[in-house]
PDB file of the backbone (N, CA, C, O) and the ligand in Angstrom, with CONECT records:
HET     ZN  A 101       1
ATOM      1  N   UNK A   1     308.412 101.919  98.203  1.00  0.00           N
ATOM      2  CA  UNK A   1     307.653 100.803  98.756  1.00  0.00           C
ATOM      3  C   UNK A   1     306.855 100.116  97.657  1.00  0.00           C
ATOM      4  O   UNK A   1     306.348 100.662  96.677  1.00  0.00           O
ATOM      5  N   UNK A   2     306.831  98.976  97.947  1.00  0.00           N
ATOM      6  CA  UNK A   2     305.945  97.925  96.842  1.00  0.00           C
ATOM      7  C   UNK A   2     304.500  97.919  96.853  1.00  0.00           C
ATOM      8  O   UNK A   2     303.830  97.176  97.571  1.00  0.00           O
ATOM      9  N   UNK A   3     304.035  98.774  96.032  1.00  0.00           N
ATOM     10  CA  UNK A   3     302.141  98.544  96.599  1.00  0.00           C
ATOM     11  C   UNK A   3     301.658  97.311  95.977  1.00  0.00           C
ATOM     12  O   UNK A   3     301.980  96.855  94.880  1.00  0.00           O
ATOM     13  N   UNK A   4     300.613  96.707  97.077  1.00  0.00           N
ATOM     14  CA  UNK A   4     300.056  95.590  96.624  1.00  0.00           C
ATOM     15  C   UNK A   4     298.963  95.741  96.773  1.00  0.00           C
ATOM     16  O   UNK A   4     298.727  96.686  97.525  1.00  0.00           O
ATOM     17  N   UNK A   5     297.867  95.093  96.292  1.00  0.00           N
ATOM     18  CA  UNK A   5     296.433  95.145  96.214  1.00  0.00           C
ATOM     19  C   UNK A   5     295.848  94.500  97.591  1.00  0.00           C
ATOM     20  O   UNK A   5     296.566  95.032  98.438  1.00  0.00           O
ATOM     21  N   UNK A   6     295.065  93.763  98.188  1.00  0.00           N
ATOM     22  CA  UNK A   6     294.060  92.798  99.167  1.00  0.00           C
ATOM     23  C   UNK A   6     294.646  91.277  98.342  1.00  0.00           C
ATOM     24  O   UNK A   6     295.397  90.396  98.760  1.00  0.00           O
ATOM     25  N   UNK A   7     294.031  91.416  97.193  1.00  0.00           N
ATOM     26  CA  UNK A   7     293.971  89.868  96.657  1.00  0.00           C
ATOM     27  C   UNK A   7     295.384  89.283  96.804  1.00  0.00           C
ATOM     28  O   UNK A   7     295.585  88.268  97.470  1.00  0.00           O
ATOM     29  N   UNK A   8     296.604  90.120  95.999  1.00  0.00           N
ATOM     30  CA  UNK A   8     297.346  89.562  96.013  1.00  0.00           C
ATOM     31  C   UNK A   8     298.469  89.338  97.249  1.00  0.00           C
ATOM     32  O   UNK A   8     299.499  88.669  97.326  1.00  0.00           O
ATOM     33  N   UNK A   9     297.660  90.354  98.304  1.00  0.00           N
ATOM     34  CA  UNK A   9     298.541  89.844  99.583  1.00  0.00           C
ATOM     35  C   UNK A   9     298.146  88.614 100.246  1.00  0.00           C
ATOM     36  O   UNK A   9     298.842  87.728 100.742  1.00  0.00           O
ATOM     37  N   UNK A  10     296.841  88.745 100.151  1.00  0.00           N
ATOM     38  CA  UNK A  10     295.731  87.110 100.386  1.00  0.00           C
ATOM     39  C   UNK A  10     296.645  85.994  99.934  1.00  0.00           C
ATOM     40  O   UNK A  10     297.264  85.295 100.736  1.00  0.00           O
ATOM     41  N   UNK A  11     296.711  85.847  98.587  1.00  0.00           N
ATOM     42  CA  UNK A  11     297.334  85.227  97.882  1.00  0.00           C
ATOM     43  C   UNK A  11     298.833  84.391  98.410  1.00  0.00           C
ATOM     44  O   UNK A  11     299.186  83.211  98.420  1.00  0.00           O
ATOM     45  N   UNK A  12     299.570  85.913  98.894  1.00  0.00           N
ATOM     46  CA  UNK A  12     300.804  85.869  99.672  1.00  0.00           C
ATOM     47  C   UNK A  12     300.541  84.945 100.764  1.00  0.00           C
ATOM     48  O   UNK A  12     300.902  83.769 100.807  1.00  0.00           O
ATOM     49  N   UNK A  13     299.938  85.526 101.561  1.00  0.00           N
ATOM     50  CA  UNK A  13     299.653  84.845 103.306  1.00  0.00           C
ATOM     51  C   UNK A  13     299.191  83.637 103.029  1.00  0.00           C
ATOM     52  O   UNK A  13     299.765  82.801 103.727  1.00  0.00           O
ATOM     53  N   UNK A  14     298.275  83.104 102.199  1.00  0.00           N
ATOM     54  CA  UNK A  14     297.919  81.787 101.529  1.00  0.00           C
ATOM     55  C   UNK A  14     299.151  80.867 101.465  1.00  0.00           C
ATOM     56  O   UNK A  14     299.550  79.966 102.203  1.00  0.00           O
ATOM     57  N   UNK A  15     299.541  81.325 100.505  1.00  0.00           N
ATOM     58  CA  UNK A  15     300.964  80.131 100.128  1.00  0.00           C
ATOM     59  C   UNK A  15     302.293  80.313 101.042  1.00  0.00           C
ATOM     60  O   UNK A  15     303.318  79.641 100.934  1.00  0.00           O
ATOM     61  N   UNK A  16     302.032  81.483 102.068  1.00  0.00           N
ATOM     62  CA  UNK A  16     303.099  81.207 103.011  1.00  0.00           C
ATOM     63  C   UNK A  16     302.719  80.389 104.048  1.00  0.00           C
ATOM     64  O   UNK A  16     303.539  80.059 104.905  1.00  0.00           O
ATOM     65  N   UNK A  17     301.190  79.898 104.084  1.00  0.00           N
ATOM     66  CA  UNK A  17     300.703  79.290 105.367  1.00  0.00           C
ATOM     67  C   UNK A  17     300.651  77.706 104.260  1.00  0.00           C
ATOM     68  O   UNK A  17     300.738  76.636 104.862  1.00  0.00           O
ATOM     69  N   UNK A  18     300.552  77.684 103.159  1.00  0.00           N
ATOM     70  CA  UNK A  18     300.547  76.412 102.901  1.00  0.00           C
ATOM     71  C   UNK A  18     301.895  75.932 102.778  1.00  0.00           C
ATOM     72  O   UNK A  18     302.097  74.718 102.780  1.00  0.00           O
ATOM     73  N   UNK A  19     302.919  76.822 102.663  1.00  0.00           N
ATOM     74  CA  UNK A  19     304.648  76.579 102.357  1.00  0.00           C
ATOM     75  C   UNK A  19     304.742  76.011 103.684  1.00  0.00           C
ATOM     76  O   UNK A  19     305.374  74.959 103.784  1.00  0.00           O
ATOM     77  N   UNK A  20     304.042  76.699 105.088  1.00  0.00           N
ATOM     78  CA  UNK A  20     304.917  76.242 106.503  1.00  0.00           C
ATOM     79  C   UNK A  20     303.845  74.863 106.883  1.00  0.00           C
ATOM     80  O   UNK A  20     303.958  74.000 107.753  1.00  0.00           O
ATOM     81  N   UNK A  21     303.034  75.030 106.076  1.00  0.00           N
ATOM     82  CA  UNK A  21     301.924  73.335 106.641  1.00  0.00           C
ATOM     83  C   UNK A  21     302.718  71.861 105.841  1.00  0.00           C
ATOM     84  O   UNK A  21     302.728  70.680 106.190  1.00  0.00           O
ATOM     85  N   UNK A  22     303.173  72.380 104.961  1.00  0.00           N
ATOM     86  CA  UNK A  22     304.464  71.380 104.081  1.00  0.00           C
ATOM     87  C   UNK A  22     305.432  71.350 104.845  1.00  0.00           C
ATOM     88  O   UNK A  22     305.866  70.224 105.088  1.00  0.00           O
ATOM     89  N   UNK A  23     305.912  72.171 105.298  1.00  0.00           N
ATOM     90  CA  UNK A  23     307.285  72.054 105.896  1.00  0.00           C
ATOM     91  C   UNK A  23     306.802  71.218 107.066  1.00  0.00           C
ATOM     92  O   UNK A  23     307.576  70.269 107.190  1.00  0.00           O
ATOM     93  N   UNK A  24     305.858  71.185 107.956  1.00  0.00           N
ATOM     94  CA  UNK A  24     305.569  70.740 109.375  1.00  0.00           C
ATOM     95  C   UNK A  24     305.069  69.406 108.774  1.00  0.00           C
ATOM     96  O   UNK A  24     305.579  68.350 109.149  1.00  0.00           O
ATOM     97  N   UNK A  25     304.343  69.422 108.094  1.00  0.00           N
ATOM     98  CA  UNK A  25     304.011  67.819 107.376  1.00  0.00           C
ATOM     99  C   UNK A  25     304.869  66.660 107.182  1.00  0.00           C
ATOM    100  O   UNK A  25     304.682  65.483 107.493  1.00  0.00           O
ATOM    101  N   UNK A  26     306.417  67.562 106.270  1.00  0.00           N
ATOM    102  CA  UNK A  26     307.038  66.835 105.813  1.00  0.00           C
ATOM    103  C   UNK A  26     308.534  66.376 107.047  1.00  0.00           C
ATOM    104  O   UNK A  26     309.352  65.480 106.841  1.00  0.00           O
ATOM    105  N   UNK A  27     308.498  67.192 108.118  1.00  0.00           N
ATOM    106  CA  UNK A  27     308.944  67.262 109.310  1.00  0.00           C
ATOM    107  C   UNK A  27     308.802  65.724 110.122  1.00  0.00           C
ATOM    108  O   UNK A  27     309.596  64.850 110.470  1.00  0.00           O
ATOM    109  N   UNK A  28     306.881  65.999 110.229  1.00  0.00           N
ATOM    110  CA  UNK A  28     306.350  64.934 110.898  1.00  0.00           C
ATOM    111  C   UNK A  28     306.601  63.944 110.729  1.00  0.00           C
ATOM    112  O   UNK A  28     306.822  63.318 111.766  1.00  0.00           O
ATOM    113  N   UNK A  29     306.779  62.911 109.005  1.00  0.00           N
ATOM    114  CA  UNK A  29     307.017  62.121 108.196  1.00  0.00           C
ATOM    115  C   UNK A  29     308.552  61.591 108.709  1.00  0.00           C
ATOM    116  O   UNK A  29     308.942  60.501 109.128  1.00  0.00           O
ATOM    117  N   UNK A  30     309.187  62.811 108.485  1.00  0.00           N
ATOM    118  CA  UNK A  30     310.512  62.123 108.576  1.00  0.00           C
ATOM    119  C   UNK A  30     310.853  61.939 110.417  1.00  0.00           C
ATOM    120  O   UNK A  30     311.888  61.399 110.807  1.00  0.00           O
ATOM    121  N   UNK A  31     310.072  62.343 111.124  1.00  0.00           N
ATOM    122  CA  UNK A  31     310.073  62.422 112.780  1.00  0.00           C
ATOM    123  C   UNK A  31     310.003  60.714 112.826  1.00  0.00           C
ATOM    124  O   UNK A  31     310.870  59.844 112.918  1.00  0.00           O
ATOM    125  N   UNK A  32     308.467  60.692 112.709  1.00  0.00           N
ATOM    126  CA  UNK A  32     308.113  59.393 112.401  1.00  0.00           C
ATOM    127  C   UNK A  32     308.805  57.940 111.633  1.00  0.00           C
ATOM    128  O   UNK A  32     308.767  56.776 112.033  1.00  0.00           O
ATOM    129  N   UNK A  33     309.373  58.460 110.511  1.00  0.00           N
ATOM    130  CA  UNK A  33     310.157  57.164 109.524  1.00  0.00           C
ATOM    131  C   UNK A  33     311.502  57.025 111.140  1.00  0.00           C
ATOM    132  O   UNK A  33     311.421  56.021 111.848  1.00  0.00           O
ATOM    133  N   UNK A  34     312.463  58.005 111.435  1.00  0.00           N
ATOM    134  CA  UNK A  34     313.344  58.302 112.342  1.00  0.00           C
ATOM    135  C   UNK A  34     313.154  57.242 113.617  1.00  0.00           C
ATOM    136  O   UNK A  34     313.864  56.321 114.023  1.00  0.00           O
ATOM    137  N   UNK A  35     312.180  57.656 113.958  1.00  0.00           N
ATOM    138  CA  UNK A  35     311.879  57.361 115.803  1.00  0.00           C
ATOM    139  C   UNK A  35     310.501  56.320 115.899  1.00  0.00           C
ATOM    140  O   UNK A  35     309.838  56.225 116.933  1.00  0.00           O
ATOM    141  N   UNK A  36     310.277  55.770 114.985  1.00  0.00           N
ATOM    142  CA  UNK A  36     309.316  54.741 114.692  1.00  0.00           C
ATOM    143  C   UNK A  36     309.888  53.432 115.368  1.00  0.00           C
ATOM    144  O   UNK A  36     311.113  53.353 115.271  1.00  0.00           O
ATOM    145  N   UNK A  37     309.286  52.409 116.019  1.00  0.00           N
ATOM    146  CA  UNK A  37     309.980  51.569 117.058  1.00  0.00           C
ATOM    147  C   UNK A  37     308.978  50.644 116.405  1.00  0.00           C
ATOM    148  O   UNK A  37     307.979  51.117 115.863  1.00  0.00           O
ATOM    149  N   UNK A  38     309.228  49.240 116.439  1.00  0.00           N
ATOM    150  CA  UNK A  38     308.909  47.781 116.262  1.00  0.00           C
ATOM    151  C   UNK A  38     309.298  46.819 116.916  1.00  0.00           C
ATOM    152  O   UNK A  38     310.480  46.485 116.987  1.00  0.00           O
ATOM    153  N   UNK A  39     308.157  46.123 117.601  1.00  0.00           N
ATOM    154  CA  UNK A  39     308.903  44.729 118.807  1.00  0.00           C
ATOM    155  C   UNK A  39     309.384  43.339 116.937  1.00  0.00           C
ATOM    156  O   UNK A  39     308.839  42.574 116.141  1.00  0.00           O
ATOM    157  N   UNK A  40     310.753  43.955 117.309  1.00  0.00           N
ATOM    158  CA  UNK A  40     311.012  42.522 115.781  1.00  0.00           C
ATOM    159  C   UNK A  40     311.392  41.144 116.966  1.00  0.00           C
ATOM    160  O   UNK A  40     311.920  40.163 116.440  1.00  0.00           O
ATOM    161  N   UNK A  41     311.170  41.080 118.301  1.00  0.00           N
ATOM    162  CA  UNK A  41     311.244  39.705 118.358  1.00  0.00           C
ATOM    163  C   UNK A  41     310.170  38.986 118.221  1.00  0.00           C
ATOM    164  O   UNK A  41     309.094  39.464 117.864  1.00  0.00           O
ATOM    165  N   UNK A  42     310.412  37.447 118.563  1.00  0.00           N
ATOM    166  CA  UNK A  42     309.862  36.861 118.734  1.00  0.00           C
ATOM    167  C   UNK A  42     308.209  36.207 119.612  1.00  0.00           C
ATOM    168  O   UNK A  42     307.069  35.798 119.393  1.00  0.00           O
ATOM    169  N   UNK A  43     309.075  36.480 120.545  1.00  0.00           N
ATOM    170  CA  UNK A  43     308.648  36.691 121.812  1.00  0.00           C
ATOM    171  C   UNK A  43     307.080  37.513 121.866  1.00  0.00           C
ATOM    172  O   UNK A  43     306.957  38.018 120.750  1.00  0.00           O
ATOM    173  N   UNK A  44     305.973  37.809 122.624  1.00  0.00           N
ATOM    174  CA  UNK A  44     304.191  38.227 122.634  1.00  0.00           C
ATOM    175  C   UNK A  44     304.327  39.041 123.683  1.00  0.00           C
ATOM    176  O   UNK A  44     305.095  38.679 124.573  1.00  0.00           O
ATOM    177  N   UNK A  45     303.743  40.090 123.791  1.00  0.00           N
ATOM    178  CA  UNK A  45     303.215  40.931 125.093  1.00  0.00           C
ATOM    179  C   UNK A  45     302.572  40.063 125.953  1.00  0.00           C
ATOM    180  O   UNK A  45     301.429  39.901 125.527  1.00  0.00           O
ATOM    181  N   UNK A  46     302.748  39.477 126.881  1.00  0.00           N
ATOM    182  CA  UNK A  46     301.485  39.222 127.844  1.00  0.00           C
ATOM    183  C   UNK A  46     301.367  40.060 128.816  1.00  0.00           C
ATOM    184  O   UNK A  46     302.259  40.609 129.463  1.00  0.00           O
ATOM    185  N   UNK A  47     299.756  40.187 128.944  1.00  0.00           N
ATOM    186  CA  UNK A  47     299.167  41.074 129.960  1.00  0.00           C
ATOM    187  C   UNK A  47     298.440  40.202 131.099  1.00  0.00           C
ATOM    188  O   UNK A  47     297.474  39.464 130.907  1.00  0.00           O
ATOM    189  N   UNK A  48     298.976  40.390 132.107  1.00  0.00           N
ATOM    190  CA  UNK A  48     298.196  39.817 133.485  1.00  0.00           C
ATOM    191  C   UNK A  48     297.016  40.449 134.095  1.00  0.00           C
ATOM    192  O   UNK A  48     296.948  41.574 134.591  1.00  0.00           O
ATOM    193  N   UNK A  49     296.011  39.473 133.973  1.00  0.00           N
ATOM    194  CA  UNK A  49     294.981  39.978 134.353  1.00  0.00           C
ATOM    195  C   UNK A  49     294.740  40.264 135.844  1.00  0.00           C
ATOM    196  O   UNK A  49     294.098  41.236 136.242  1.00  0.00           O
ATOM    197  N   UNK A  50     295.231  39.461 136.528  1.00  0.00           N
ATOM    198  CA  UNK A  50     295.227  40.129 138.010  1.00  0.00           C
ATOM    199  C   UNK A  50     296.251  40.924 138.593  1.00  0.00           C
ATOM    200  O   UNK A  50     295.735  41.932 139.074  1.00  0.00           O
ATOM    201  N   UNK A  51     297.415  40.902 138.747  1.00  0.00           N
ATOM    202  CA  UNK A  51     298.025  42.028 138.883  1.00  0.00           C
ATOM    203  C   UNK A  51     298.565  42.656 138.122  1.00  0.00           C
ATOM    204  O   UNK A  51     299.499  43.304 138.595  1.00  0.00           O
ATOM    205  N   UNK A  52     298.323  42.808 136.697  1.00  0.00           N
ATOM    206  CA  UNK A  52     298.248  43.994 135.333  1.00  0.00           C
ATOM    207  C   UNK A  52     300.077  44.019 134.938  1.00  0.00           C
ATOM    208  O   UNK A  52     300.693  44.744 134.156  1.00  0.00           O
ATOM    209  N   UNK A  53     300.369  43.344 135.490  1.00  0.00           N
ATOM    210  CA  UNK A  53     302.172  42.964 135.164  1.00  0.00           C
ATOM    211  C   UNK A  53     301.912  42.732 133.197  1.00  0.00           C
ATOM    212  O   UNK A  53     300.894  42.302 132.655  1.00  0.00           O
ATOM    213  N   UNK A  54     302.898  43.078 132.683  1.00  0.00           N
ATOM    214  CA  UNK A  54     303.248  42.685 131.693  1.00  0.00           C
ATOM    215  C   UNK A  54     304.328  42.285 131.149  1.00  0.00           C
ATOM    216  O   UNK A  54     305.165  43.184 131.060  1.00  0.00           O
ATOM    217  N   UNK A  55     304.731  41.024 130.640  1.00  0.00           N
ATOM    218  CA  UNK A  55     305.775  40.304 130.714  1.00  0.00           C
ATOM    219  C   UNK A  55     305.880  39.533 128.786  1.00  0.00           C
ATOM    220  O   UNK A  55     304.982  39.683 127.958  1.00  0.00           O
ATOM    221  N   UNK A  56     307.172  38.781 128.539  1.00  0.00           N
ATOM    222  CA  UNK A  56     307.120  38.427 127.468  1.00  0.00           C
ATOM    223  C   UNK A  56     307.182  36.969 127.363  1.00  0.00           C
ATOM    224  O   UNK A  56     308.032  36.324 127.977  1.00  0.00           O
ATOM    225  N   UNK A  57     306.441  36.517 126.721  1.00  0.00           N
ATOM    226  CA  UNK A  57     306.167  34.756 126.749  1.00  0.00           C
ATOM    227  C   UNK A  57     306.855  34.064 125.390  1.00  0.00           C
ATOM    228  O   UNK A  57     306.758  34.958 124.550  1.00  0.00           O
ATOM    229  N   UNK A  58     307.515  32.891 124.744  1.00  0.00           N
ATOM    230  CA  UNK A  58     307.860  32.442 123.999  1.00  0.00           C
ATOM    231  C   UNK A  58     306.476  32.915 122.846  1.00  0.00           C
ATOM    232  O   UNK A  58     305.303  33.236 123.037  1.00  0.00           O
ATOM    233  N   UNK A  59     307.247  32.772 121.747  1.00  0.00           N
ATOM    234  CA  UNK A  59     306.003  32.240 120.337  1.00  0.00           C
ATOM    235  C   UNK A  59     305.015  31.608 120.264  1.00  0.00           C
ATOM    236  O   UNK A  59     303.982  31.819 119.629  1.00  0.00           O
ATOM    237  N   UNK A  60     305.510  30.234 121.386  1.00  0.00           N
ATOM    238  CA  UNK A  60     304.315  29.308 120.651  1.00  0.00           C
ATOM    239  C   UNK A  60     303.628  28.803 122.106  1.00  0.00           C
ATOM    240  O   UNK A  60     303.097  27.706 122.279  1.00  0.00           O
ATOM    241  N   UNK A  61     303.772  29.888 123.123  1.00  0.00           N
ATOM    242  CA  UNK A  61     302.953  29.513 124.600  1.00  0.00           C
ATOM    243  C   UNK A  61     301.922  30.496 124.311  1.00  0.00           C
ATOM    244  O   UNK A  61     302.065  31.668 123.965  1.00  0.00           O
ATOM    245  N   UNK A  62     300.553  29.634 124.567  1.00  0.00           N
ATOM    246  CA  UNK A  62     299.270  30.056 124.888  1.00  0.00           C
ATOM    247  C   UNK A  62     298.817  30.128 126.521  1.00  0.00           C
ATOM    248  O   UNK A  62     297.829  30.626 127.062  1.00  0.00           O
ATOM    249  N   UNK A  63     299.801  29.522 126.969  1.00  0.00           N
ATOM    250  CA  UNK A  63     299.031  29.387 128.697  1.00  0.00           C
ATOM    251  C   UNK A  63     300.293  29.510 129.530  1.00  0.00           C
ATOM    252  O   UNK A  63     300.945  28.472 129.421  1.00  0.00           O
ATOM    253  N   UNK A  64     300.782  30.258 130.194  1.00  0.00           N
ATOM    254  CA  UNK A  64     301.980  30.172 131.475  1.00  0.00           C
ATOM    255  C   UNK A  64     301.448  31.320 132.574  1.00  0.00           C
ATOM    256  O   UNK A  64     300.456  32.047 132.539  1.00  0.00           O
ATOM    257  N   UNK A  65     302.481  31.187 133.527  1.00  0.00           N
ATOM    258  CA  UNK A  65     302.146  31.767 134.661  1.00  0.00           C
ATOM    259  C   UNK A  65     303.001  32.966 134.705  1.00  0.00           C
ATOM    260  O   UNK A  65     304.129  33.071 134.224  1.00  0.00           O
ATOM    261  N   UNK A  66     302.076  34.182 135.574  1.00  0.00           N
ATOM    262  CA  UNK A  66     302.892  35.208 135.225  1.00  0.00           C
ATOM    263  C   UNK A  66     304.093  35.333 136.865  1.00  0.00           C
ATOM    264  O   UNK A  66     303.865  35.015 138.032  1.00  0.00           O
ATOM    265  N   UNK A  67     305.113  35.822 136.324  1.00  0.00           N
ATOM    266  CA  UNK A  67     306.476  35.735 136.917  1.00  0.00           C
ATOM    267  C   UNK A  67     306.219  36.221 138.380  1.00  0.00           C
ATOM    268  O   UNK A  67     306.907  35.751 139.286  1.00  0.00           O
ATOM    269  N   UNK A  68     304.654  37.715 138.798  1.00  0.00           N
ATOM    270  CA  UNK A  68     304.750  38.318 139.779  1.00  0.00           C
ATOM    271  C   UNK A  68     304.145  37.515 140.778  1.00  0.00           C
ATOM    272  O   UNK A  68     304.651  37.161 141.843  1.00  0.00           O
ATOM    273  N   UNK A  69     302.192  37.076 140.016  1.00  0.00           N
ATOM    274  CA  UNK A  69     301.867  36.284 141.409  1.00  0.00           C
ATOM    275  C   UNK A  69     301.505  34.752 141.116  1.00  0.00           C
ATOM    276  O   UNK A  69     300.670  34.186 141.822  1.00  0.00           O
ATOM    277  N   UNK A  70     302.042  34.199 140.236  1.00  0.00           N
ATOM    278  CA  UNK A  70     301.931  32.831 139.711  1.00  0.00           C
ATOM    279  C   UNK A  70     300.597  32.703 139.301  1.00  0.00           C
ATOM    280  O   UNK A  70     300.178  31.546 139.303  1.00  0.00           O
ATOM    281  N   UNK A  71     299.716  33.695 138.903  1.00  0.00           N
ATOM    282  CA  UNK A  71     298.414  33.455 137.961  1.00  0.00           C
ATOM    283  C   UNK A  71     298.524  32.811 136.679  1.00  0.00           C
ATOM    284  O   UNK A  71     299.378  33.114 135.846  1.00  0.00           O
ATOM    285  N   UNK A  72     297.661  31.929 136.531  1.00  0.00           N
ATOM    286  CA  UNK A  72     297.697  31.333 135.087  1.00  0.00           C
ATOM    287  C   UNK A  72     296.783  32.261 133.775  1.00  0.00           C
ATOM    288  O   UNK A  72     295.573  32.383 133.583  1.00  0.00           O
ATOM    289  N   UNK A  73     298.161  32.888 132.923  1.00  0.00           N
ATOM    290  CA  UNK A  73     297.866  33.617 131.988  1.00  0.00           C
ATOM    291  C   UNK A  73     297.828  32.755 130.880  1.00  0.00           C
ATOM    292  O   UNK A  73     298.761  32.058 130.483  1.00  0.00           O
ATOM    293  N   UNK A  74     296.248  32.873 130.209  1.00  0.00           N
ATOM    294  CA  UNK A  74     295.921  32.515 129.175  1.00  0.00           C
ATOM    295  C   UNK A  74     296.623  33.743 127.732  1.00  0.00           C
ATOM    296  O   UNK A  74     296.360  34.942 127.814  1.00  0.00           O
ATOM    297  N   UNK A  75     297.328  33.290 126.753  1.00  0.00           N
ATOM    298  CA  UNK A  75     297.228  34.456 125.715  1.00  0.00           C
ATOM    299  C   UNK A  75     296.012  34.389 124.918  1.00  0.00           C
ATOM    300  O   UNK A  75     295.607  33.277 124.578  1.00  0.00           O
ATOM    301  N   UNK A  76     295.504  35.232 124.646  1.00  0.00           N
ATOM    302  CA  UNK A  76     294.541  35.170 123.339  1.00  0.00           C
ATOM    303  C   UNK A  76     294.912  35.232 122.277  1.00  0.00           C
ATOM    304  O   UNK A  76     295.967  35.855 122.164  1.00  0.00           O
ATOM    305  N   UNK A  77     294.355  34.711 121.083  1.00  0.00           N
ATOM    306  CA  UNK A  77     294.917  34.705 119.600  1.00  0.00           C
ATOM    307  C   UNK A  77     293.981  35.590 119.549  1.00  0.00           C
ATOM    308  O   UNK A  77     292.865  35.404 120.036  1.00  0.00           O
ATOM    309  N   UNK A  78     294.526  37.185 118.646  1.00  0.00           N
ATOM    310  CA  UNK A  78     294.432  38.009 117.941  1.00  0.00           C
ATOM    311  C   UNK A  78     294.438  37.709 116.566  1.00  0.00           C
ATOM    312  O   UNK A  78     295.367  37.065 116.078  1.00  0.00           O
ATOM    313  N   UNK A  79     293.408  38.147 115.841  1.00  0.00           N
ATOM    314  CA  UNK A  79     292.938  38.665 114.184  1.00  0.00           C
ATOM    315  C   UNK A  79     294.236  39.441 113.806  1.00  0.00           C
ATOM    316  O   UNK A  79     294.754  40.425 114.334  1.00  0.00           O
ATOM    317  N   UNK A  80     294.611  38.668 112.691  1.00  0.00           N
ATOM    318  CA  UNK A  80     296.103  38.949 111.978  1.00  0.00           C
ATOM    319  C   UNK A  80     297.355  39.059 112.131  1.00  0.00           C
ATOM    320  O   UNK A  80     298.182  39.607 111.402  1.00  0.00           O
ATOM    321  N   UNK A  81     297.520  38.343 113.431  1.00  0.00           N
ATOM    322  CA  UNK A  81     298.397  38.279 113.734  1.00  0.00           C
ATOM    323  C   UNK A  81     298.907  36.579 113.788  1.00  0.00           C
ATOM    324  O   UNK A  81     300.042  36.286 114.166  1.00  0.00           O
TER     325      UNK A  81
HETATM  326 ZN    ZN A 101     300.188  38.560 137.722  1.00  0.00          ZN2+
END
């Protein structure tokens, strides 16, 4: 049998818990790059304020009605976008 000291089993359990926090890290990363989703159209989220419907409006409409109860949805212009 291999005798080992305290320190250097410490040592051991150390870099086997930092070997599996890399592995789950580098897991996450590639989970993420994988299954990462982007709206690439055109098209804006609108959210209805009275019946909470959410629907998609052209680019360049700031004001239409939403499709469920004909409320007039204002969009807001958002910071950086
Ligand atoms: Zn509505």
């Amino acid at each position: 049998m291999i005798a080992i000291d305290y320190v250097t089993a410490f040592i051991i359990y150390l870099f086997a818990w930092l070997i599996t926090l890399a592995i789950l890290w580098a897991r996450e990363i590639w989970r993420l790059k994988n299954y990462d989703w982007t709206l690439s159209s055109k098209e804006r989220l609108c959210h209805c304020d009275n019946c909470h419907f959410a629907f998609l409006i052209k680019h360049g409409e700031n004001i239409t009605r939403c499709p469920r109860c004909n409320e007039m949805c204002i969009m807001r212009k958002r910071r950086g976008l």
